[in-house]
C-alpha positions, 0 to 999 in steps of 0.5 A: 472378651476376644481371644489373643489367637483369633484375628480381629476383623478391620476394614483393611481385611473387609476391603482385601475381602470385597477385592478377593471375593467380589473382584473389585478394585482397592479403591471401588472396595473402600467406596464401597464399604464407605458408602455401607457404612455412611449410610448405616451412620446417618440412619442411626444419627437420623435416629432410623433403625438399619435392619440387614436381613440375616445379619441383625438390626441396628437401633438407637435407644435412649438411656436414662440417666443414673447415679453409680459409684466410682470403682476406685474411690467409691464416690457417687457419679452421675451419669448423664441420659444419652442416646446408645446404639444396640445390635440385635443379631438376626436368629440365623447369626445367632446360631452360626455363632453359637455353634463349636466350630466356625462355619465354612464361608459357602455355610454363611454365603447360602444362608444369606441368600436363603434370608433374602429370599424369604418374603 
């Protein structure tokens, strides 16, 4: 559950940031934050896994069906099979998140580009 004073991230703010921190202009920032995130689409869709170094991994499993119950009326409900989609955070996002305080924009930048030097 999200905290009503923290501030949720939207692809407006991703793209305010590409334009701040990358120096791209609006349109070069959506395209390319679509792009990202078309092409991390399709790789699910296609059934493919998207793994981003130091971030994590995005793979499509399949769930099985199942009988529940309705939580107002108690009667059973099926629920159909379908395909989901599951993230598994990398080791080192884990961590960052797991610490007590947000980490610093520089922590996130180095550890980043330490994931991507390792072979």
């Amino acid at each position: 559950m999200s905290r009503p004073d923290r501030m949720r991230m939207t692809r407006a703010e991703i793209v305010a940031r590409l334009r701040r921190d990358v120096g791209l202009s609006r349109t070069d920032a959506v395209d390319c934050l679509e792009t990202v995130l078309t092409t991390i689409h399709r790789s699910l869709v296609a059934g493919d896994d998207v793994r981003l170094t130091g971030f994590g991994q995005f793979s499509v499993r399949q769930r099985a069906g199942r009988m529940g119950v309705h939580p107002a009326t108690g009667k059973p409900v099926e629920h159909k099979a379908r395909r989901v989609v599951i993230f598994k955070p990398a080791r080192g996002l884990k961590e960052l998140v797991d610490q007590p305080s947000a980490a610093p924009v520089e922590e996130l930048s180095a550890n980043s580009q330490q994931d991507s030097e390792q072979p």
